[in-house]
PyMOL CGO cylinders between C-alpha atoms (Angstrom):
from pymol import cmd
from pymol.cgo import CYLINDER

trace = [
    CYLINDER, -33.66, -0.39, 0.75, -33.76, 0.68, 4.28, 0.3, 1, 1, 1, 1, 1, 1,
    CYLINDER, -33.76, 0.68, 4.28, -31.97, 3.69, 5.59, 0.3, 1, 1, 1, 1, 1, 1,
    CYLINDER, -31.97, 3.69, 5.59, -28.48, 2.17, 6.47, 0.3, 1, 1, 1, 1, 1, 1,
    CYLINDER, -28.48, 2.17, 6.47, -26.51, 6.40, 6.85, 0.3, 1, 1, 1, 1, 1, 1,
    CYLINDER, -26.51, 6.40, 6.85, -25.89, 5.89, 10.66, 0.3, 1, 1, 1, 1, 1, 1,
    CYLINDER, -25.89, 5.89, 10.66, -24.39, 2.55, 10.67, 0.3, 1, 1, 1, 1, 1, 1,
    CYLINDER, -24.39, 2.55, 10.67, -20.34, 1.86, 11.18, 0.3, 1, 1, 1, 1, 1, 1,
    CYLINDER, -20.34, 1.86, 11.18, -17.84, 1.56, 8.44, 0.3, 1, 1, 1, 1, 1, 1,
    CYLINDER, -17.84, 1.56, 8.44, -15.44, -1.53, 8.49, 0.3, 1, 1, 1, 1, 1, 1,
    CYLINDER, -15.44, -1.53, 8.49, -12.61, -1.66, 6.37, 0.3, 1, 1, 1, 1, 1, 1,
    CYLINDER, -12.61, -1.66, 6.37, -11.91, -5.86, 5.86, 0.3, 1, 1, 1, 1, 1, 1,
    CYLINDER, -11.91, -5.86, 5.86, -8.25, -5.58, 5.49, 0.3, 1, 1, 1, 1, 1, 1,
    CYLINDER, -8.25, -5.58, 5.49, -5.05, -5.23, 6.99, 0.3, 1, 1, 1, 1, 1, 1,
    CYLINDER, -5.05, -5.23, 6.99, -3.25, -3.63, 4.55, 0.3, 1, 1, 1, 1, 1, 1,
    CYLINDER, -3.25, -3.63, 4.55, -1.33, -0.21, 5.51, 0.3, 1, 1, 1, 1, 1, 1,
    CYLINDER, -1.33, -0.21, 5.51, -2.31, 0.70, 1.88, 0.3, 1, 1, 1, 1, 1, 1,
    CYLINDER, -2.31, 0.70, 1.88, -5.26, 0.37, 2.41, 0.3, 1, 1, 1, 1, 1, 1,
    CYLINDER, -5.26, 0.37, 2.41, -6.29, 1.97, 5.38, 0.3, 1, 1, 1, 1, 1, 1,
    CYLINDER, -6.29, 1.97, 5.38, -3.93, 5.21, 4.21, 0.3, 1, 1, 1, 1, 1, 1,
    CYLINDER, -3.93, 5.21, 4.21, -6.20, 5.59, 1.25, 0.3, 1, 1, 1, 1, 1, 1,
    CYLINDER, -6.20, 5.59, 1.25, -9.73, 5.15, 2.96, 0.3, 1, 1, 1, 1, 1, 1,
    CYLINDER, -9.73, 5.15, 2.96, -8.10, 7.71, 5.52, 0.3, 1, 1, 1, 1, 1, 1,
    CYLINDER, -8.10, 7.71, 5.52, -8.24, 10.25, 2.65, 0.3, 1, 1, 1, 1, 1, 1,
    CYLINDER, -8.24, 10.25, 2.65, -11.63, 10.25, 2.66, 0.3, 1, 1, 1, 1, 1, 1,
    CYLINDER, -11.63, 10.25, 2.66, -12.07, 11.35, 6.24, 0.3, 1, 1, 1, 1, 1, 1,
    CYLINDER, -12.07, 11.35, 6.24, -14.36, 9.18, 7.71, 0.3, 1, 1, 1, 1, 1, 1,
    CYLINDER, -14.36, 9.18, 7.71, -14.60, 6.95, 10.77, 0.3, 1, 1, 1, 1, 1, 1,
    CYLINDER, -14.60, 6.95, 10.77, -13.68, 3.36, 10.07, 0.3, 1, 1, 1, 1, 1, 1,
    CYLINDER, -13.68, 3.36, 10.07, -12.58, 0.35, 12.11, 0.3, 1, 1, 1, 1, 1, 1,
    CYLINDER, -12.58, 0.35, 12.11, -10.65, -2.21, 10.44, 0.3, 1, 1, 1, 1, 1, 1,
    CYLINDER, -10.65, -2.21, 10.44, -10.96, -6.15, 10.42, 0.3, 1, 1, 1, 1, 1, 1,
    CYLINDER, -10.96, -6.15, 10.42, -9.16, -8.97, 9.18, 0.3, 1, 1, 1, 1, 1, 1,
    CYLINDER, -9.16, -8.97, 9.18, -11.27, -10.77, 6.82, 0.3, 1, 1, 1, 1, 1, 1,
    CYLINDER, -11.27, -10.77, 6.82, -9.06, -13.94, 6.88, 0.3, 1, 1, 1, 1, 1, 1,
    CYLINDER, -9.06, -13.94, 6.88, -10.19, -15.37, 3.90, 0.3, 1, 1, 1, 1, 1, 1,
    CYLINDER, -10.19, -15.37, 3.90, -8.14, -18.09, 1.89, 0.3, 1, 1, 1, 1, 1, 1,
    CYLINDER, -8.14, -18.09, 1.89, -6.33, -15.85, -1.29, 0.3, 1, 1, 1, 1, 1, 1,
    CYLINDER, -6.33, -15.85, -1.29, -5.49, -19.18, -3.47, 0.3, 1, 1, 1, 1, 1, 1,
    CYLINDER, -5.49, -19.18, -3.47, -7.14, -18.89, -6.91, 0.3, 1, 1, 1, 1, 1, 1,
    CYLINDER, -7.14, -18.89, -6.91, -9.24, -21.90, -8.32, 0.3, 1, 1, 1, 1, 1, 1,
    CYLINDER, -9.24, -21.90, -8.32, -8.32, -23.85, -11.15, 0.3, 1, 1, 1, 1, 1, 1,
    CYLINDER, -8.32, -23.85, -11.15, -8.37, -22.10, -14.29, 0.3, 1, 1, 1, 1, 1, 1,
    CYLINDER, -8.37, -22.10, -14.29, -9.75, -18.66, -12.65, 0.3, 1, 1, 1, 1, 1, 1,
    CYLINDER, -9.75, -18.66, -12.65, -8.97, -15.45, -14.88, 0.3, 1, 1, 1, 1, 1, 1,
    CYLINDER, -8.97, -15.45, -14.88, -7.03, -12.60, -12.71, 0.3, 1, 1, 1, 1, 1, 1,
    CYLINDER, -7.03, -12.60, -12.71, -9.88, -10.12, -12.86, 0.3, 1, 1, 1, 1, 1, 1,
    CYLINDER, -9.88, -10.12, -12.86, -12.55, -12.91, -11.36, 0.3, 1, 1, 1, 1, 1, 1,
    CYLINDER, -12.55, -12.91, -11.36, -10.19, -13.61, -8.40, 0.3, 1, 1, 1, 1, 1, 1,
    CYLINDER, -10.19, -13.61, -8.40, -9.82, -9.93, -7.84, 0.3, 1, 1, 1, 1, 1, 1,
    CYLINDER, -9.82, -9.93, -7.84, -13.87, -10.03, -7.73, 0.3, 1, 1, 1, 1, 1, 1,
    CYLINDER, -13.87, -10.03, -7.73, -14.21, -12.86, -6.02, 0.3, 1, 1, 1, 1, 1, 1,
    CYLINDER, -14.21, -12.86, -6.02, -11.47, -12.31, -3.21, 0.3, 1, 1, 1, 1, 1, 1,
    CYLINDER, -11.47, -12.31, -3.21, -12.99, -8.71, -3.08, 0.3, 1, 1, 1, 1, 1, 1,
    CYLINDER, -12.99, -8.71, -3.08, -16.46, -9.55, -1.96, 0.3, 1, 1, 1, 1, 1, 1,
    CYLINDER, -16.46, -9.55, -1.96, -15.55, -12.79, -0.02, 0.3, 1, 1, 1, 1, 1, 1,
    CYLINDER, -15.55, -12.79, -0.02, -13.57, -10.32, 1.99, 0.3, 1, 1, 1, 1, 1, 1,
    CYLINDER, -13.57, -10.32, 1.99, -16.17, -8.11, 2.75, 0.3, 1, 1, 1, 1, 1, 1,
    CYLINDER, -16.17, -8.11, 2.75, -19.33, -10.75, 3.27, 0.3, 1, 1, 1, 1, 1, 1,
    CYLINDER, -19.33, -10.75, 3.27, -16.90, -12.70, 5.57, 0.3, 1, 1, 1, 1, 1, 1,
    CYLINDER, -16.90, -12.70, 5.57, -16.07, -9.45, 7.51, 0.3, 1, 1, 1, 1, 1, 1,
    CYLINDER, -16.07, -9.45, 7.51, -20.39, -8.66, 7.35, 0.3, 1, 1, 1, 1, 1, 1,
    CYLINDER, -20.39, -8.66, 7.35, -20.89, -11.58, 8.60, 0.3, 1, 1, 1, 1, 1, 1,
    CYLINDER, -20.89, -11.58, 8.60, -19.25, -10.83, 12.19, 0.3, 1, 1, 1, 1, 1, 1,
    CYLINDER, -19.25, -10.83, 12.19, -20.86, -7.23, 11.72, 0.3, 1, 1, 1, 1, 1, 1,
    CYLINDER, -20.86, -7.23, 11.72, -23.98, -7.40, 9.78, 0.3, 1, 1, 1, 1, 1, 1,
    CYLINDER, -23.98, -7.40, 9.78, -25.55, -4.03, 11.30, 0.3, 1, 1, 1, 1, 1, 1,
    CYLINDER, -25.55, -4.03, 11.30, -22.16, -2.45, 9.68, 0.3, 1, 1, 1, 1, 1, 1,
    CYLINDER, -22.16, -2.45, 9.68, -20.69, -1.56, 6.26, 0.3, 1, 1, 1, 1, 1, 1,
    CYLINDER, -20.69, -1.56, 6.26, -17.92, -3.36, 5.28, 0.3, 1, 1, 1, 1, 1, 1,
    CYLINDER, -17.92, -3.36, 5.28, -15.33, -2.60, 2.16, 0.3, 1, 1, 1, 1, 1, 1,
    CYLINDER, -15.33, -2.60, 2.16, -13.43, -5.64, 1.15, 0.3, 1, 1, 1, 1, 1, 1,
    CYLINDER, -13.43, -5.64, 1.15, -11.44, -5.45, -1.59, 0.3, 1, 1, 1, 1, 1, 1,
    CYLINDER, -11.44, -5.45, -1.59, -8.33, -7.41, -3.47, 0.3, 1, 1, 1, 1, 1, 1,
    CYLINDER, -8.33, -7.41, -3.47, -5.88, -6.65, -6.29, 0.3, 1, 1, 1, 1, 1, 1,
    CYLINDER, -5.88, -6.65, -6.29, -4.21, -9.27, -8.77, 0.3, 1, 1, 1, 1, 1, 1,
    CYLINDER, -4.21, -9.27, -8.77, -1.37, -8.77, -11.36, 0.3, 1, 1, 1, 1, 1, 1,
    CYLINDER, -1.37, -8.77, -11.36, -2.55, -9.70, -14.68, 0.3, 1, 1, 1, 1, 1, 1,
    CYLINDER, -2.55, -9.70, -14.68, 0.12, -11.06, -16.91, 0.3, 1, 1, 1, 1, 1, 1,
    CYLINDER, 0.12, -11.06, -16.91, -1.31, -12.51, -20.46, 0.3, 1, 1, 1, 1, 1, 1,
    CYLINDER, -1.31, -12.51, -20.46, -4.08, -13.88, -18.39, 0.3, 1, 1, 1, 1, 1, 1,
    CYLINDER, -4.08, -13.88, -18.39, -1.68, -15.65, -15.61, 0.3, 1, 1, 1, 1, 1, 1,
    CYLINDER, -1.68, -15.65, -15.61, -2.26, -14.29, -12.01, 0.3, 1, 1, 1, 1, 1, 1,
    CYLINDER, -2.26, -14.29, -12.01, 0.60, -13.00, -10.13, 0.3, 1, 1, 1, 1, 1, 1,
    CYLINDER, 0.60, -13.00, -10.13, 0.31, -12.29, -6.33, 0.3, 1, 1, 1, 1, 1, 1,
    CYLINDER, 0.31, -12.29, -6.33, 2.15, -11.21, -3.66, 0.3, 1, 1, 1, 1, 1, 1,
    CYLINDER, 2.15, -11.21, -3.66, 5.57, -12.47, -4.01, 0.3, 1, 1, 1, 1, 1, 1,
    CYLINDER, 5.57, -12.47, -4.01, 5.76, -12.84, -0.16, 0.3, 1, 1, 1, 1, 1, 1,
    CYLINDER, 5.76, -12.84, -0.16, 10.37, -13.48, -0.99, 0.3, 1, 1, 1, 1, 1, 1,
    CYLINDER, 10.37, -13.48, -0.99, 12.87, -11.72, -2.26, 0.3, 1, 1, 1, 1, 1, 1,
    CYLINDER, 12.87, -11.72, -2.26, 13.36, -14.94, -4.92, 0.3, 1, 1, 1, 1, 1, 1,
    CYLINDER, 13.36, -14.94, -4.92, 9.81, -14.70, -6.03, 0.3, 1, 1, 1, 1, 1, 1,
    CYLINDER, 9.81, -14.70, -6.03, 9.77, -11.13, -6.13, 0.3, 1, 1, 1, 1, 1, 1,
    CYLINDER, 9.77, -11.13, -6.13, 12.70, -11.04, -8.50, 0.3, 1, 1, 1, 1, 1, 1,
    CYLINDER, 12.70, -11.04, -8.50, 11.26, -13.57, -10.36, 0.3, 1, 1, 1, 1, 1, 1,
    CYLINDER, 11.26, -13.57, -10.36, 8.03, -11.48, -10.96, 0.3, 1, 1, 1, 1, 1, 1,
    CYLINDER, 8.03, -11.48, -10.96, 9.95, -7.96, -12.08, 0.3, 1, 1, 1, 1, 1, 1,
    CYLINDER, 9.95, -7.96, -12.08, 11.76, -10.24, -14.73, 0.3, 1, 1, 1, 1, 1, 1,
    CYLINDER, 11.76, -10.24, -14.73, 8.30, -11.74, -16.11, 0.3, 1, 1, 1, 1, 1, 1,
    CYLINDER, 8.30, -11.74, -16.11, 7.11, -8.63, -16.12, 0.3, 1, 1, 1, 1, 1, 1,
    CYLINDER, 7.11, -8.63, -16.12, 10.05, -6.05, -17.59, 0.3, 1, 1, 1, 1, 1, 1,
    CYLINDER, 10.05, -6.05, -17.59, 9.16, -4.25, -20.92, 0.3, 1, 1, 1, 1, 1, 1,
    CYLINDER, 9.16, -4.25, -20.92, 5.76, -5.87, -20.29, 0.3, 1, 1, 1, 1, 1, 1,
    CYLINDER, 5.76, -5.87, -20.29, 1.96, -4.58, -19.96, 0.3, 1, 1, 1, 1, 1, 1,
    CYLINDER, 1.96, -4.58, -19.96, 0.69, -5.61, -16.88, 0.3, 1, 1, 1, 1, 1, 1,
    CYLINDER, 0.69, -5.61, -16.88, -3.01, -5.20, -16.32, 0.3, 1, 1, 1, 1, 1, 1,
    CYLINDER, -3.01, -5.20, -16.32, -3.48, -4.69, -12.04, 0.3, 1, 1, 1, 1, 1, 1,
    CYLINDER, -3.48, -4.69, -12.04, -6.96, -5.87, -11.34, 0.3, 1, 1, 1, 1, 1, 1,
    CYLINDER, -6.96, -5.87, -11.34, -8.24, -4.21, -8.35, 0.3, 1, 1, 1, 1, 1, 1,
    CYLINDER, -8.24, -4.21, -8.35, -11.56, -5.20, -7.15, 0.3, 1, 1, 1, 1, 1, 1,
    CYLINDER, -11.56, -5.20, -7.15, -13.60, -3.49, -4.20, 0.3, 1, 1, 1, 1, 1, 1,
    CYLINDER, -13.60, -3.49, -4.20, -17.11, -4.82, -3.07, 0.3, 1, 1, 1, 1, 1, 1,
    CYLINDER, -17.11, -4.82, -3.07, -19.13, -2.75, -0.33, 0.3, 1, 1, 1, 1, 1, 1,
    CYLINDER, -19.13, -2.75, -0.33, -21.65, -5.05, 1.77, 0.3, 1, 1, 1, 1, 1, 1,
    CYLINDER, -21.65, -5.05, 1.77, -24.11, -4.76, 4.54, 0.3, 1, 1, 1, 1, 1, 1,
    CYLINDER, -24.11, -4.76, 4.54, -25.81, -7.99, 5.58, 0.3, 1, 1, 1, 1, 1, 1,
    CYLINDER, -25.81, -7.99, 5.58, -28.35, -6.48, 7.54, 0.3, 1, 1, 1, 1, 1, 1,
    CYLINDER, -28.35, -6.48, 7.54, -29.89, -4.28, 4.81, 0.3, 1, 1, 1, 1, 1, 1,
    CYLINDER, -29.89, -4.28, 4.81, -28.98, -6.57, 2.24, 0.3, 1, 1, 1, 1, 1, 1,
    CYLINDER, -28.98, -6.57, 2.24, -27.34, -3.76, 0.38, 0.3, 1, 1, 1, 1, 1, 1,
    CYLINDER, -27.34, -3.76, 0.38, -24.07, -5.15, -1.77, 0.3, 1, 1, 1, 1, 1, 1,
    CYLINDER, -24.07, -5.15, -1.77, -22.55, -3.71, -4.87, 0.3, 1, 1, 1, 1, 1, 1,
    CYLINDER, -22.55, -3.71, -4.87, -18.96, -4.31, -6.40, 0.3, 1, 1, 1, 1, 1, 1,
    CYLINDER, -18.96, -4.31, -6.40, -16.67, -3.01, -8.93, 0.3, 1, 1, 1, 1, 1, 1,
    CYLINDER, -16.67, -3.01, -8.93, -12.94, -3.72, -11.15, 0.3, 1, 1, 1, 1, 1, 1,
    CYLINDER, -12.94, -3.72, -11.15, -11.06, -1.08, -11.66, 0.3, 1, 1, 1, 1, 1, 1,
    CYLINDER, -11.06, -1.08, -11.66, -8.15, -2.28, -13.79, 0.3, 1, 1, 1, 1, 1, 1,
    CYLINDER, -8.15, -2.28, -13.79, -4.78, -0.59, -14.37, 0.3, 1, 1, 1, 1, 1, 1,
    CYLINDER, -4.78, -0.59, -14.37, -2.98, -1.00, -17.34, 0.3, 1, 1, 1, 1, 1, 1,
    CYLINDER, -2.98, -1.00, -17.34, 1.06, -0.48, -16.53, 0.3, 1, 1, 1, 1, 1, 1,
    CYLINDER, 1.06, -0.48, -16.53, 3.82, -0.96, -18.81, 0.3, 1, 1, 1, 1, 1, 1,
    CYLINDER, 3.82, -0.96, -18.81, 7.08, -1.95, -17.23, 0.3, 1, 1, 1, 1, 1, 1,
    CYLINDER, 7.08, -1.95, -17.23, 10.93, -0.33, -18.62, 0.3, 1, 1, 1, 1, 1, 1,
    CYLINDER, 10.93, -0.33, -18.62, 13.22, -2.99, -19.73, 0.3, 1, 1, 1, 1, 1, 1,
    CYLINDER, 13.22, -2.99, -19.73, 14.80, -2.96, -16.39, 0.3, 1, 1, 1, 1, 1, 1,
    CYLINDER, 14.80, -2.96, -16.39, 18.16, -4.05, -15.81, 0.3, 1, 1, 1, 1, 1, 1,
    CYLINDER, 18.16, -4.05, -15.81, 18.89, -6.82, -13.13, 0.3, 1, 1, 1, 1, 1, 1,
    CYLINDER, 18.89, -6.82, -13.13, 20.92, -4.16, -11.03, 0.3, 1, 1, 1, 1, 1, 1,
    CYLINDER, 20.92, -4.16, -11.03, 17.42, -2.16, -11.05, 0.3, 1, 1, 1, 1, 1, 1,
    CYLINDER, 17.42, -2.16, -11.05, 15.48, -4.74, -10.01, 0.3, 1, 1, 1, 1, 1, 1,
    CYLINDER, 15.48, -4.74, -10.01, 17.81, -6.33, -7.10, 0.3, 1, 1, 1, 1, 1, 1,
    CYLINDER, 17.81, -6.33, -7.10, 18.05, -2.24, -5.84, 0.3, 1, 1, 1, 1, 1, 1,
    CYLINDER, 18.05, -2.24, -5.84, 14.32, -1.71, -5.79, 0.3, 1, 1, 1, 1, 1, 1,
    CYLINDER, 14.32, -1.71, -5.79, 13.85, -4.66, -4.03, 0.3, 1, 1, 1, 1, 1, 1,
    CYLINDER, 13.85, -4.66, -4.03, 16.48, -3.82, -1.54, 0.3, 1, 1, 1, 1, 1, 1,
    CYLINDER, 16.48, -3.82, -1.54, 15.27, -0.21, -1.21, 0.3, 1, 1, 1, 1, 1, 1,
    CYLINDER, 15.27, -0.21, -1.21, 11.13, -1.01, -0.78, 0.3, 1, 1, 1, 1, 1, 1,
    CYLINDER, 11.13, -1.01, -0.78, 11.01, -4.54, 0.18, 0.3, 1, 1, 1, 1, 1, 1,
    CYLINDER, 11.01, -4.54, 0.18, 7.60, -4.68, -1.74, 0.3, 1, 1, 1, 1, 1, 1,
    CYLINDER, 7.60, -4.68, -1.74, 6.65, -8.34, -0.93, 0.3, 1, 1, 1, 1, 1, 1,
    CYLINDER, 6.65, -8.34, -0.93, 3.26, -7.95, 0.31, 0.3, 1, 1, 1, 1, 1, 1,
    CYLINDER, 3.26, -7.95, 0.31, 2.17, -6.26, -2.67, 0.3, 1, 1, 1, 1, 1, 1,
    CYLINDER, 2.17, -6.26, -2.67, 0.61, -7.55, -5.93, 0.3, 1, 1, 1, 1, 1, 1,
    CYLINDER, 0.61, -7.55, -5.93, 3.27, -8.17, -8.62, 0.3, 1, 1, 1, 1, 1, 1,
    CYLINDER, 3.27, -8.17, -8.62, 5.83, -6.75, -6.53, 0.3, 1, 1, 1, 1, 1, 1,
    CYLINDER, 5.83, -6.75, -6.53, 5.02, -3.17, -7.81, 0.3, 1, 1, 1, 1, 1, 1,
    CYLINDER, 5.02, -3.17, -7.81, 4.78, -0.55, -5.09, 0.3, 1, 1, 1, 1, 1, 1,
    CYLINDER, 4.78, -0.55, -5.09, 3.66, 2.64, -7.45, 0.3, 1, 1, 1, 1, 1, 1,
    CYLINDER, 3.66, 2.64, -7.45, 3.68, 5.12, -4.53, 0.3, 1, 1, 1, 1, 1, 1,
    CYLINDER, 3.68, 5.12, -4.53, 7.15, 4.73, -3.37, 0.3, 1, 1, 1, 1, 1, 1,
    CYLINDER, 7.15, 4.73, -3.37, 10.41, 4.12, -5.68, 0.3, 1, 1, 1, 1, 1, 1,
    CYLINDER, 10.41, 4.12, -5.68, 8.25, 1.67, -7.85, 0.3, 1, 1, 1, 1, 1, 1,
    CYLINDER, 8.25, 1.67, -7.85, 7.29, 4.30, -10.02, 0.3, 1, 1, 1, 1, 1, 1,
    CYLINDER, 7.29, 4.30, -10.02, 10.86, 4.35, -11.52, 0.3, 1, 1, 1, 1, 1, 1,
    CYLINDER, 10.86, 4.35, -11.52, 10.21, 0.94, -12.96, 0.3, 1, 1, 1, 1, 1, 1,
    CYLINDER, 10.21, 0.94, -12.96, 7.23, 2.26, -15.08, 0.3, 1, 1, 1, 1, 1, 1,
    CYLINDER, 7.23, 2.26, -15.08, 7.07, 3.72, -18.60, 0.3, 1, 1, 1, 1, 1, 1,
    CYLINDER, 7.07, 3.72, -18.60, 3.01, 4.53, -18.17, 0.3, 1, 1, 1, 1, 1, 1,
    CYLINDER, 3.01, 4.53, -18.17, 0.14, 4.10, -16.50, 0.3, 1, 1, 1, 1, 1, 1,
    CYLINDER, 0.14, 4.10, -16.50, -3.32, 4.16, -18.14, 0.3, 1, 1, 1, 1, 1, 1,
    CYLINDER, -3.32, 4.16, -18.14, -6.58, 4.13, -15.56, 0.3, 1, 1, 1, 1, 1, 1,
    CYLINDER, -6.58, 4.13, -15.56, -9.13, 6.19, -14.41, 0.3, 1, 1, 1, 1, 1, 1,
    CYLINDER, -9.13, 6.19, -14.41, -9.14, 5.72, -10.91, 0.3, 1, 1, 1, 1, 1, 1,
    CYLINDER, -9.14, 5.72, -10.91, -5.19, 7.15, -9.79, 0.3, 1, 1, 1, 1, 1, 1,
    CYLINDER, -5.19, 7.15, -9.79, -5.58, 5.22, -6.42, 0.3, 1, 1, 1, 1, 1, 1,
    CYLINDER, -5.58, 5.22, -6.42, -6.16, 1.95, -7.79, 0.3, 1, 1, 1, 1, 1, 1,
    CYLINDER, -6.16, 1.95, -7.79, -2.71, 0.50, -8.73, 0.3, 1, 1, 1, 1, 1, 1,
    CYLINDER, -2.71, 0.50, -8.73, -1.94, 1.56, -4.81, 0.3, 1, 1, 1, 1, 1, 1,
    CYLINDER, -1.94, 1.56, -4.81, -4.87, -1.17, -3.73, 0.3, 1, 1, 1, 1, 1, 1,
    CYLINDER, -4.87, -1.17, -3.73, -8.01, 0.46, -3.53, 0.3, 1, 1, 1, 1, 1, 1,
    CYLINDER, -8.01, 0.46, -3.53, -9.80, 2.79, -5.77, 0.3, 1, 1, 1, 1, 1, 1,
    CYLINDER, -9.80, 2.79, -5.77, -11.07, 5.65, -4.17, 0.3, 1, 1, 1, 1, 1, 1,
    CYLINDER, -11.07, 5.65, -4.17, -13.20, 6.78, -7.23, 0.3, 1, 1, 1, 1, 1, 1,
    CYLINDER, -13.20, 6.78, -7.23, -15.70, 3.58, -7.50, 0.3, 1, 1, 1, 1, 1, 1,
    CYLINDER, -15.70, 3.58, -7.50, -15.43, 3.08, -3.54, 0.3, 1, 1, 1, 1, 1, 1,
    CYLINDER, -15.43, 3.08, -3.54, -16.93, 6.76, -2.91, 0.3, 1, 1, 1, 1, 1, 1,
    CYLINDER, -16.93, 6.76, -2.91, -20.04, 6.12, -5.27, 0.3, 1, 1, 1, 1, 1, 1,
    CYLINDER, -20.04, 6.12, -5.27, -20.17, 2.59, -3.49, 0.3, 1, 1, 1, 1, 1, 1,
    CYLINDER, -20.17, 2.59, -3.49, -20.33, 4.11, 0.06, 0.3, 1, 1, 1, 1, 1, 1,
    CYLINDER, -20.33, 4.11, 0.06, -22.59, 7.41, -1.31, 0.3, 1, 1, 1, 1, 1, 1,
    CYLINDER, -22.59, 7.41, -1.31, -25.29, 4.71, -2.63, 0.3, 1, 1, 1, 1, 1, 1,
    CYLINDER, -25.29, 4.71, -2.63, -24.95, 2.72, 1.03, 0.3, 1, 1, 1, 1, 1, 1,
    CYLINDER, -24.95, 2.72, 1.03, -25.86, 5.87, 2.97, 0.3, 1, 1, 1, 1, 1, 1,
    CYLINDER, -25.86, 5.87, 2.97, -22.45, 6.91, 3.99, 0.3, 1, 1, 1, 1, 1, 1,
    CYLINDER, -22.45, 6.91, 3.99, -22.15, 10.43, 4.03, 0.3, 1, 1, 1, 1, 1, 1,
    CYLINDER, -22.15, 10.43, 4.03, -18.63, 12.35, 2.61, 0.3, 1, 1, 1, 1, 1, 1,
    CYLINDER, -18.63, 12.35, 2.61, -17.75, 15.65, 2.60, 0.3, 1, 1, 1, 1, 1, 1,
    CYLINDER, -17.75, 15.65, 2.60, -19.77, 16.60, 5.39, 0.3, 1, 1, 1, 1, 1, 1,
    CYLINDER, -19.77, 16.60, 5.39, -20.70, 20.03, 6.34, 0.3, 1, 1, 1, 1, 1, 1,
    CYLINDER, -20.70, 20.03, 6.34, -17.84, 21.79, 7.83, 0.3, 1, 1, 1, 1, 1, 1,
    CYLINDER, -17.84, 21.79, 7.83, -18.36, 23.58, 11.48, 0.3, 1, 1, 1, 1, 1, 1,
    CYLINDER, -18.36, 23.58, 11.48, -16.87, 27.24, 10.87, 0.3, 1, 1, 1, 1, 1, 1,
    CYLINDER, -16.87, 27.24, 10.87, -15.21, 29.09, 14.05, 0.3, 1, 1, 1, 1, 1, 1,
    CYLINDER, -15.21, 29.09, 14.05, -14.90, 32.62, 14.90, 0.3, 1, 1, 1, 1, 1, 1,
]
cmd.load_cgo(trace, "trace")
């Protein structure tokens, strides 16, 4: 595979989630909007869209920047099989937290690294098994109010008062309920020639 180490990192997303945790890894990145259509196809499984979304996200993002590499990557609630989204209302939102109360959820997050140019592309699931409390309506109407969590998957914002819904969370990547996990995305970018943890400049 050719040497692709000095080439630009694009991160094909929008989301604020996102970008916070690819910031942890203290790199240079530019970010993209991939603006690729989310609906799932008939009869797709939750943990294929996540795949599928994932890398159509990043090739459509390569293909504007094929000399870069690009991270796409997507997450989908997994409920018995049934794919929930991002409730995008207040309504839908509610409607989601019910489904899912004293429930395991399984959050299918999906990250694909791709480089047109090189023809380097790998991709990986990193699913999150949650189990919701039996939460009251008056919790979930005061979440709701309190985080507003309607652009994210299931409703379930983890990192801010969403945790209070949860009875436990089984992974092995902590970052991926939050939308992108940092664990498979490191080896992704180490195997595509970016370089982490760089050598530090000391000063007198």
């Amino acid at each position: 595979m050719p040497d692709i180490t000095n080439r630009k990192l694009i991160l094909g997303s929008t989301s604020a989630y996102r970008r916070e945790l690819l910031e942890r890894l203290r790199v240079p990145f530019s970010i993209e909007s991939p603006d690729v259509d989310e609906s799932p196809l008939p009869g797709e499984l939750p943990a294929d869209l996540a795949r599928r979304l994932a890398l159509a996200k990043a090739q459509a993002v390569a293909a504007r920047f094929p000399d870069c590499v690009v991270i796409g990557s997507d997450q989908v609630a997994d409920l018995d099989g049934q794919p929930l989204g991002k409730p995008g209302t207040h309504d839908r939102a509610v409607a989601q937290l019910r489904q899912m109360r004293g429930r395991t959820v399984i959050f299918q997050t999906a990250v694909a690294v791709v480089c047109l140019q090189s023809g380097f592309c790998q991709q990986a699931l990193a699913p999150v098994r949650v189990t919701f409390r039996a939460l009251t309506d008056e919790e979930i109407e005061s979440y709701l109010v309190t985080e507003e969590p309607y652009d994210c998957a299931g409703s379930a914002k983890s990192e801010g008062l969403g945790i209070t819904l949860l009875e436990q969370i089984d992974n092995d990547d902590p970052t991926a309920l939050v939308g992108l996990p940092l664990i498979r995305t490191s080896q992704m970018l180490r195997a595509a020639g970016i370089r982490l943890l760089q050598p530090m400049t000391r000063t007198a």
